[in-house]
VOPAGU-2260 file (C-alpha; in pm, 1 decimal, decimal comma):
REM VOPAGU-2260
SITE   aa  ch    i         X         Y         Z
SITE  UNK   A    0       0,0       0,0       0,0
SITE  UNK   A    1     285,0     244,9     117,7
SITE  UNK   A    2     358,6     486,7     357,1
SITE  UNK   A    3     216,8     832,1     377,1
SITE  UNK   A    4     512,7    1116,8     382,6
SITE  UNK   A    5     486,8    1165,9     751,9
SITE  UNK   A    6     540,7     857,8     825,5
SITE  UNK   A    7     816,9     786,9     611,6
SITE  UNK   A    8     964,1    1082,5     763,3
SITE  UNK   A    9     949,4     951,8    1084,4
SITE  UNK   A   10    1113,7     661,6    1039,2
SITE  UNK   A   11    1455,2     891,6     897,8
SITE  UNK   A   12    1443,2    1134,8    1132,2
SITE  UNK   A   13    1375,1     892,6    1448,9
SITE  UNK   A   14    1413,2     568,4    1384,9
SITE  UNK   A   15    1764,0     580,6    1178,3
SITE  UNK   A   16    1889,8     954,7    1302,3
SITE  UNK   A   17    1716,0     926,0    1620,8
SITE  UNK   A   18    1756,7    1346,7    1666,9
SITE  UNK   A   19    1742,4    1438,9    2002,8
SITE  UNK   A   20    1584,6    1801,1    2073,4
SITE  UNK   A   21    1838,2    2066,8    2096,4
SITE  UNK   A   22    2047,7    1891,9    1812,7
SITE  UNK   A   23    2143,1    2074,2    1480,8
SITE  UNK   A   24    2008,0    1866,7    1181,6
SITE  UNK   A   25    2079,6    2001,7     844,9
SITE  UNK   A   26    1884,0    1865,4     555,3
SITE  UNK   A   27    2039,5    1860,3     226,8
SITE  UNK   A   28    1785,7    1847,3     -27,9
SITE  UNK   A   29    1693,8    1964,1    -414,5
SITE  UNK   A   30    1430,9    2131,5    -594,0
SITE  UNK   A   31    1290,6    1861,0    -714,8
SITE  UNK   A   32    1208,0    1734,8    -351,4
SITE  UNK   A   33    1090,9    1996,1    -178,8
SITE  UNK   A   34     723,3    1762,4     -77,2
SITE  UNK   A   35     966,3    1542,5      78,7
SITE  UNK   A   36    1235,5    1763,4     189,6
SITE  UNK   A   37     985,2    1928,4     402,3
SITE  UNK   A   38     806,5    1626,8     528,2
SITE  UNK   A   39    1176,3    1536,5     710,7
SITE  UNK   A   40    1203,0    1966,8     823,2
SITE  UNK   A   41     868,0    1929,9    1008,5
SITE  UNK   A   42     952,8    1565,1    1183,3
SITE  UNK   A   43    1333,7    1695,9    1290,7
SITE  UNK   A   44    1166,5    2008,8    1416,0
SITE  UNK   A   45     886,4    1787,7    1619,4
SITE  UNK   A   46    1166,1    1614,4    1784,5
SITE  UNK   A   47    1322,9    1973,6    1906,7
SITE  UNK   A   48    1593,6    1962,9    1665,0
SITE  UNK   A   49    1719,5    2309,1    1539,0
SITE  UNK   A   50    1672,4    2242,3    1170,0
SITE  UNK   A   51    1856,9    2417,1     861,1
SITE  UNK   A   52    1752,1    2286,7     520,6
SITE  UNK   A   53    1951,7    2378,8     238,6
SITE  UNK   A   54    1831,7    2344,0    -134,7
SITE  UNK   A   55    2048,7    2289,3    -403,8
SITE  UNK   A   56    1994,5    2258,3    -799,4
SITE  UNK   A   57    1930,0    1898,3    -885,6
SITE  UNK   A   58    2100,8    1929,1   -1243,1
SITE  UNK   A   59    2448,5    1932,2   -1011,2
SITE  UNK   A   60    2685,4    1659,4   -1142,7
SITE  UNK   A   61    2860,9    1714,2    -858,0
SITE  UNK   A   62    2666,6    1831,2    -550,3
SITE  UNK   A   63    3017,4    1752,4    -350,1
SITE  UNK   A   64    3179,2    2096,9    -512,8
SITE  UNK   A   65    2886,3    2274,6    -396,9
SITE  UNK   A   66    2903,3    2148,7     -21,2
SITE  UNK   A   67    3240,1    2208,6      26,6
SITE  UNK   A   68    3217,8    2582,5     -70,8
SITE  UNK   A   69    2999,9    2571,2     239,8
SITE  UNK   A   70    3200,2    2350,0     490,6
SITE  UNK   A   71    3203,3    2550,1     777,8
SITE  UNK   A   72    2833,2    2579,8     784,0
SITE  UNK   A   73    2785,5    2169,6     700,2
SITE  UNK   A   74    3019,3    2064,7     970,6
SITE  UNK   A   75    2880,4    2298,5    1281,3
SITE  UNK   A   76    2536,9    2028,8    1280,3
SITE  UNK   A   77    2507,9    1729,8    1496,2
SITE  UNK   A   78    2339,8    1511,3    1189,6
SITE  UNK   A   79    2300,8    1551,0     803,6
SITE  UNK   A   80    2068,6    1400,1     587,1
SITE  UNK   A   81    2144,6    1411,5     214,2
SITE  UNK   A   82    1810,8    1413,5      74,4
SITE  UNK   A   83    1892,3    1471,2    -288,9
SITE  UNK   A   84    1831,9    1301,8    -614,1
SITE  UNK   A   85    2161,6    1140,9    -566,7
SITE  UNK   A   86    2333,9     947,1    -332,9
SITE  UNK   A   87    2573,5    1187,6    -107,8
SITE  UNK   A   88    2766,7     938,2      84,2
SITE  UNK   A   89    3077,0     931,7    -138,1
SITE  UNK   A   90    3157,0    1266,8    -126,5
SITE  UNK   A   91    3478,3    1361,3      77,7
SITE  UNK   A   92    3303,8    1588,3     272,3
SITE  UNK   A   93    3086,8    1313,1     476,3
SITE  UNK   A   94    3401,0    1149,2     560,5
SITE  UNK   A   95    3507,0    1499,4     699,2
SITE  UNK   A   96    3141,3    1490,7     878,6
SITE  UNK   A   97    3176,5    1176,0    1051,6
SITE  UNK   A   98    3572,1    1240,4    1147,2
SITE  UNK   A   99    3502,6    1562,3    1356,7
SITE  UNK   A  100    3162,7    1282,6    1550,4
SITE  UNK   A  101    2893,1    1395,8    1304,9
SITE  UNK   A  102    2661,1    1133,1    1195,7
SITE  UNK   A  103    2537,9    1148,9     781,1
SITE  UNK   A  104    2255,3     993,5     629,9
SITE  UNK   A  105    2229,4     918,2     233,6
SITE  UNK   A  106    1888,8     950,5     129,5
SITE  UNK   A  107    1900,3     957,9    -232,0
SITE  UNK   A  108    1508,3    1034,7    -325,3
SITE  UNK   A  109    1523,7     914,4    -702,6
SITE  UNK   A  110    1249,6     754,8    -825,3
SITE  UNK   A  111    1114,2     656,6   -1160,7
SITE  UNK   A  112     739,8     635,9   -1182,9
SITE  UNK   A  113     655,1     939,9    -964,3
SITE  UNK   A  114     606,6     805,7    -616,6
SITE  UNK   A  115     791,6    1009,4    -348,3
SITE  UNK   A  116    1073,0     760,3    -218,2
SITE  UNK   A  117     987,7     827,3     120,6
SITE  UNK   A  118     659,9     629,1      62,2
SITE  UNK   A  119     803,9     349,1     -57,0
SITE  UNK   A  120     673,5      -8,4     165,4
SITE  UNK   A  121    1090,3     -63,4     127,8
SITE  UNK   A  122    1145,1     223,0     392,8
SITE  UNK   A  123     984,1      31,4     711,4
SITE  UNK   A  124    1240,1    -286,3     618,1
SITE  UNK   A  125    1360,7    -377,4    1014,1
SITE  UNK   A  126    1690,4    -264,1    1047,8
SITE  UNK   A  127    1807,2    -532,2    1296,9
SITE  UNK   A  128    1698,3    -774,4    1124,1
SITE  UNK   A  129    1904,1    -691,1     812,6
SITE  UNK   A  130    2150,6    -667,2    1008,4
SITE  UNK   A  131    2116,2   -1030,6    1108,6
SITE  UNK   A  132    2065,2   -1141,1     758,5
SITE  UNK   A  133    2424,2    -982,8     638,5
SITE  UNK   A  134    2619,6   -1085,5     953,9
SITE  UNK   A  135    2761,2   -1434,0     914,8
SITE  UNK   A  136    2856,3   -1290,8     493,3
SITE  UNK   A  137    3023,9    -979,7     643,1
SITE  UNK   A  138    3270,8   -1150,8     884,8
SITE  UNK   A  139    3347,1   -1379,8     596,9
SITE  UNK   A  140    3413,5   -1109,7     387,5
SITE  UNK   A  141    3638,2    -907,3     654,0
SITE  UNK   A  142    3845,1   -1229,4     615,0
SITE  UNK   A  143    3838,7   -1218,1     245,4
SITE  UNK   A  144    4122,0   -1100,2       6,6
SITE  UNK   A  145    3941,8   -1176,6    -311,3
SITE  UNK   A  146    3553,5   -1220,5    -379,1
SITE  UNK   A  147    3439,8   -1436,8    -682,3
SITE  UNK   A  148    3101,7   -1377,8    -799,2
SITE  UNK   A  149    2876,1   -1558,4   -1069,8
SITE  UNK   A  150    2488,1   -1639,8   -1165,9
SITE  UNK   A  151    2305,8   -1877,1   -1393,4
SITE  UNK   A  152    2270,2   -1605,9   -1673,7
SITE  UNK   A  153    2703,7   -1574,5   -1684,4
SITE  UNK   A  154    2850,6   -1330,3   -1449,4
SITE  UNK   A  155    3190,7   -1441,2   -1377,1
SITE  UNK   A  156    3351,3   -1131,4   -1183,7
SITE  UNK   A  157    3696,2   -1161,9    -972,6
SITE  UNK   A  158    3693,7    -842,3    -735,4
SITE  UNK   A  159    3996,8    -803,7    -540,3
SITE  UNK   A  160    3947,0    -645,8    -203,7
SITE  UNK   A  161    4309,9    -665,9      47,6
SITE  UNK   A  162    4335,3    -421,0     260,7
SITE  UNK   A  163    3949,9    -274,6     243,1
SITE  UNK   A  164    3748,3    -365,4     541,9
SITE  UNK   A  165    3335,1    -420,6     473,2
SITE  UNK   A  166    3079,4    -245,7     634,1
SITE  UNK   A  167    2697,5    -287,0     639,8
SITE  UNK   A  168    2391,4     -16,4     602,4
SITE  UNK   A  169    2082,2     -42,8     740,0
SITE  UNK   A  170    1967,8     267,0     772,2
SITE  UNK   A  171    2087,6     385,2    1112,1
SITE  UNK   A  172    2266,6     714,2    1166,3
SITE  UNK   A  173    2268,7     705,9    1501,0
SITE  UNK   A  174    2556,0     758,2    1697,4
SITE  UNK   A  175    2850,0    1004,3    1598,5
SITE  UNK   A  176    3076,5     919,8    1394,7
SITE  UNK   A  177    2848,9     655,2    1158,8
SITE  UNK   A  178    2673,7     679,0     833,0
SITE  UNK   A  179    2360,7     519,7     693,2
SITE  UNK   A  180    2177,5     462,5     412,4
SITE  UNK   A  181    1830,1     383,2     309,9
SITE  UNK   A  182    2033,2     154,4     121,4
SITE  UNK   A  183    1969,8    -181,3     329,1
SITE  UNK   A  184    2336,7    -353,5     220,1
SITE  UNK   A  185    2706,2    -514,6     258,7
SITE  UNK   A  186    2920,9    -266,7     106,9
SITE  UNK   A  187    3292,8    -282,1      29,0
SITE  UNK   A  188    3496,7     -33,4    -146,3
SITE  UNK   A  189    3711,8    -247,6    -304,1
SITE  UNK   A  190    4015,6    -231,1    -461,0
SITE  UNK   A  191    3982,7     -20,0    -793,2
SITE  UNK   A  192    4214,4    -247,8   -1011,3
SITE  UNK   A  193    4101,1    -554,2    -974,6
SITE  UNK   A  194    3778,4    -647,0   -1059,8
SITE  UNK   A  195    3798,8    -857,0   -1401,5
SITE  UNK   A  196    3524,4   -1065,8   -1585,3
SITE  UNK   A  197    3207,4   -1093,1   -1754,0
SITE  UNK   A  198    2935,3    -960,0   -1567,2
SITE  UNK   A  199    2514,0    -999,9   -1699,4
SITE  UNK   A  200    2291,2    -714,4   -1581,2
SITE  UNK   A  201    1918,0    -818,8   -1560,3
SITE  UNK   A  202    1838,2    -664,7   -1258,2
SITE  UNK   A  203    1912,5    -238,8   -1259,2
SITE  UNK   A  204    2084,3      10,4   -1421,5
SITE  UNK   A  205    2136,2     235,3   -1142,0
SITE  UNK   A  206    1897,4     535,4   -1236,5
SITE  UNK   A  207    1815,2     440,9   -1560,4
SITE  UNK   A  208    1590,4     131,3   -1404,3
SITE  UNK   A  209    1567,9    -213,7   -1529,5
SITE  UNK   A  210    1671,4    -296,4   -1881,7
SITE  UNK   A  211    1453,7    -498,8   -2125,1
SITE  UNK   A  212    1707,7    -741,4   -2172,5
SITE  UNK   A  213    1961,1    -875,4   -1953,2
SITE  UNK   A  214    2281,7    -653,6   -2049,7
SITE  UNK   A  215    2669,6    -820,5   -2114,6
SITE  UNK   A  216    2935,7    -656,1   -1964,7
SITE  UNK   A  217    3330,5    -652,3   -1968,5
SITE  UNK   A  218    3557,4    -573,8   -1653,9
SITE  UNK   A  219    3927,7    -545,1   -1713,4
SITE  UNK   A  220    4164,4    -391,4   -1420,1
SITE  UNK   A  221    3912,2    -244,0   -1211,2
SITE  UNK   A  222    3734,3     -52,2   -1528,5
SITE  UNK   A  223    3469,1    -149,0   -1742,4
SITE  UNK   A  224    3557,7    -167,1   -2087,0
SITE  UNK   A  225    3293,3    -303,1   -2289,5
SITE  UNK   A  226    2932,4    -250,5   -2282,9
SITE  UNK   A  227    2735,9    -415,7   -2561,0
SITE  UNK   A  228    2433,9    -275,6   -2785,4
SITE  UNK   A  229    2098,3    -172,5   -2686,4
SITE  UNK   A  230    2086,1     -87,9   -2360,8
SITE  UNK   A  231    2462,6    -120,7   -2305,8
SITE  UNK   A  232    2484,3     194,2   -2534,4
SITE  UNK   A  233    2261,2     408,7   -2342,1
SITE  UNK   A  234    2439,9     287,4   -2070,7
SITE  UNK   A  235    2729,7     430,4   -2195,7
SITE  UNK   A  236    2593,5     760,2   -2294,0
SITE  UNK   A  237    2467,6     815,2   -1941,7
SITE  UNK   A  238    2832,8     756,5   -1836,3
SITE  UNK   A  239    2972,8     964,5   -2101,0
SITE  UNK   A  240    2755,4    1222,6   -1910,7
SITE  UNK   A  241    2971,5    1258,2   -1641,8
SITE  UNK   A  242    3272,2    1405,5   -1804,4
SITE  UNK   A  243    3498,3    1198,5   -1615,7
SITE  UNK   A  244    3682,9     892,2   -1708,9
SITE  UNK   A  245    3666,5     781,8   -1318,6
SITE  UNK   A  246    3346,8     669,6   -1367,6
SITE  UNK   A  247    3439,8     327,1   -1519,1
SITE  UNK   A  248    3586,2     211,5   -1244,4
SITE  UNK   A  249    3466,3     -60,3   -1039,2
SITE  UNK   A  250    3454,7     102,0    -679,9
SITE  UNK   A  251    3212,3    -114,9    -508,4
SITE  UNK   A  252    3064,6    -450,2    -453,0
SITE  UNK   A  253    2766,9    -439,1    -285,9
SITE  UNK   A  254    2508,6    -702,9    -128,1
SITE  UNK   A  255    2136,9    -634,4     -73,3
SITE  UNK   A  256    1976,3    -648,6     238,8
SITE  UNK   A  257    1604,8    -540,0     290,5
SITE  UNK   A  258    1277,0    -853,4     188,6
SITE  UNK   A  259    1069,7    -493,8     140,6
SITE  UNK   A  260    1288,6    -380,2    -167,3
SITE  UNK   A  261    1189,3    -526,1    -506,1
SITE  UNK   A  262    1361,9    -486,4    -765,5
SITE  UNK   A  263    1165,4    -389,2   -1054,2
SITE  UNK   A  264    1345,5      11,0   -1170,9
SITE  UNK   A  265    1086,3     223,3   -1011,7
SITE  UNK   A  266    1320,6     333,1    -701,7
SITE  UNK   A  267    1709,1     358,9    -763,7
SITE  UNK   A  268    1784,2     260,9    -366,6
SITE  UNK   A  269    1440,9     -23,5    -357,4
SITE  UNK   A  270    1635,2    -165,0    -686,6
SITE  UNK   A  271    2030,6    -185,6    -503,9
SITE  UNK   A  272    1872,9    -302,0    -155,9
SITE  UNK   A  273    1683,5    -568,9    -258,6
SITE  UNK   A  274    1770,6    -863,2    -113,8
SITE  UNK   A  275    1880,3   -1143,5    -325,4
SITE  UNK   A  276    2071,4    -916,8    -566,9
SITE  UNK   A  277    2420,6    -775,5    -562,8
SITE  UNK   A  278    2564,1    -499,6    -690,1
SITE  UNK   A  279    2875,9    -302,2    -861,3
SITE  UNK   A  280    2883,5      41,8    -774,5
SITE  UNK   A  281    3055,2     223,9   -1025,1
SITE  UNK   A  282    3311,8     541,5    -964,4
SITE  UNK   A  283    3342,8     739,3    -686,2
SITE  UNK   A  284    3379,4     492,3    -400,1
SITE  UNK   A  285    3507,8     727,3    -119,5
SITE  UNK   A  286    3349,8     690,4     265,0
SITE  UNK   A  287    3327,1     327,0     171,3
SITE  UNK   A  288    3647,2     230,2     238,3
SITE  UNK   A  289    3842,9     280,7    -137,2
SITE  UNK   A  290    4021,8     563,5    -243,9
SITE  UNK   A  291    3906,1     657,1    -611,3
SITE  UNK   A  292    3727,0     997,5    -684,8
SITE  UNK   A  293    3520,7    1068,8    -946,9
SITE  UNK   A  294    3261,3    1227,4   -1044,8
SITE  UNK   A  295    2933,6    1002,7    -917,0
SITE  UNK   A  296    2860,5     703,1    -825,2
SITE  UNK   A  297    2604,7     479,8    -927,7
SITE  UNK   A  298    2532,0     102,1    -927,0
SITE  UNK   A  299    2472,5    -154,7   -1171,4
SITE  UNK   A  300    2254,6    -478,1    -993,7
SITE  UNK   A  301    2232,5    -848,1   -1049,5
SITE  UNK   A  302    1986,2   -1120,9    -939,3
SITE  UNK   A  303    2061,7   -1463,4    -740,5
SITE  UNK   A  304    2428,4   -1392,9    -739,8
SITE  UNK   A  305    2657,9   -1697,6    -590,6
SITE  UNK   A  306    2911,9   -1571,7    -378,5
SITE  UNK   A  307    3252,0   -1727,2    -240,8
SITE  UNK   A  308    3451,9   -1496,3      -9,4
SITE  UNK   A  309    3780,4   -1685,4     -95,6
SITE  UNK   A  310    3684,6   -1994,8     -89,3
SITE  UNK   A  311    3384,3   -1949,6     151,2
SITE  UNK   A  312    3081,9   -1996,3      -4,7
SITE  UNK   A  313    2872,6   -1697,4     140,4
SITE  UNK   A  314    2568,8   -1685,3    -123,9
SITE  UNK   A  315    2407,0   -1974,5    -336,9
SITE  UNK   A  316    2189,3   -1810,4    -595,7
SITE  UNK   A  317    2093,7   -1527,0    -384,2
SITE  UNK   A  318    2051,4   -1692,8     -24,0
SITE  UNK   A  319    2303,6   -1660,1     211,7
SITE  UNK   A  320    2441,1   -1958,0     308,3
SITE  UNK   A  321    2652,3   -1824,3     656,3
């Protein structure tokens, strides 16, 4: 049925942020949100935040330039929530955020048919319990130097991760020094040379939703390098967009987490969160654990992926299996 924009609201500003009155919340938002953006204003000011909201042009390619012309102002508030049409989390400011104990919240608000994210059934996914879900694969992957992923339609990706610890989202924001995402997942910035193979979309194309045919794919040294017809040339296009080379770069694997999410290209964060899929997130991979900028991110996502962490099996055709 989905939520109404109060209560998705609520469940950002306190059941992931949990803002406590007297706090400074800052709301990062665009002007093509404003419903929504407002929605979250009037819940952090019912909890007795003081709330700033600041509004920037969703056309930005890169929102990051814009926030750090206004540093001083971002990093005097207690929690931000970056309630744009993009994800904010790799920027290099929110790892600025979270050194100096402020807590960041990516709430990318893209959607494709219309609905306002916030009202999305994904949204009220249990945090603890996807937390359970991606346990036993996360400590197998913190072990991991190498991840080798494949499903029945012929992915065959190598993805080399030394020296890049995991982490897990599920939403909470809640303490300082940690960010969330409404994107319920494992995440690992891995390392941005070493991800090789074939890989088959048939799940999502980040923001461009679900292709109408499953797409073939070519990773060689941490970039991708060949995209096919069809959809793999709008694919391309939409990367060409960026202006930046970066953005071929494998810079994350990624493992959905929330039973709400479906993945069917209406909602850019329902597609990536959905459990049974995975997901490479491509570019800018920053306040994930890597070290490559660029200039976005986005993320490319698979169905009933099987997963070894070495040689741990951690995912038989999308069910974990630690």
């Amino acid at each position: 049925m989905g939520l109404t924009l109060d209560e998705g609201a609520h469940i950002v500003i306190d059941r992931w942020c949990r803002v406590q009155p007297g706090e400074r919340a800052l709301i990062i938002s665009d002007e093509c949100h404003v419903q929504e953006s407002m929605a979250l204003w009037t819940a952090a000011d019912r909890a007795g935040a003081m709330v700033s909201l600041l509004t920037i042009q969703e056309r930005l390619t890169q929102p990051g330039a814009v926030l750090r012309s206004l540093a001083d102002f971002v990093m005097q508030n207690n929690v931000i929530i970056g309630a744009t049409n993009v994800s904010l989390v790799t920027n290099r400011i929110t790892q600025e955020v979270l050194a100096e104990g402020g807590r960041f919240l990516s709430l990318p608000l893209s959607s494709n048919n219309g609905q306002p994210a916030l009202t999305f059934d994904f949204m009220d996914m249990d945090p603890y319990e996807a937390e359970r879900t991606g346990r036993g694969m996360l400590e197998a992957l913190r072990r991991a130097e190498r991840v080798h992923v494949t499903t029945a339609l012929g992915t065959d990706l190598f993805i080399g991760k030394r020296g890049r610890t995991p982490g897990l989202f599920n939403g909470l924001a809640d303490r300082p020094g940690k960010a969330g995402s409404s994107s319920f997942e494992i995440y690992i910035g891995v390392e941005e040379r070493l991800t090789d193979g074939r890989a088959v979309v048939d799940g999502s194309l980040g923001y461009l939703g679900c292709p109408a045919e499953p797409v073939p794919l070519l990773f060689r040294q941490g970039r991708l390098v060949q995209t096919g017809s069809g959809a793999g040339e709008k694919l391309r296009r939409y990367m060409d967009s960026f202006g930046d080379p970066g953005i071929y770069v494998a810079g994350e694997l990624g493992i959905g987490l929330n039973r709400k999410s479906r993945c069917v290209g209406n909602c850019y964060i329902e597609d990536e969160s959905t459990f049974t899929t995975f997901h490479i997130g491509m570019g800018r991979n920053l306040a994930l654990g890597g070290v490559h900028d660029a200039a976005g991110h986005f993320d490319l996502v698979f169905r009933f992926p099987t997963i070894y962490a070495d040689d741990v099996l951690i995912m038989r055709d999308g069910q974990p299996t630690v």
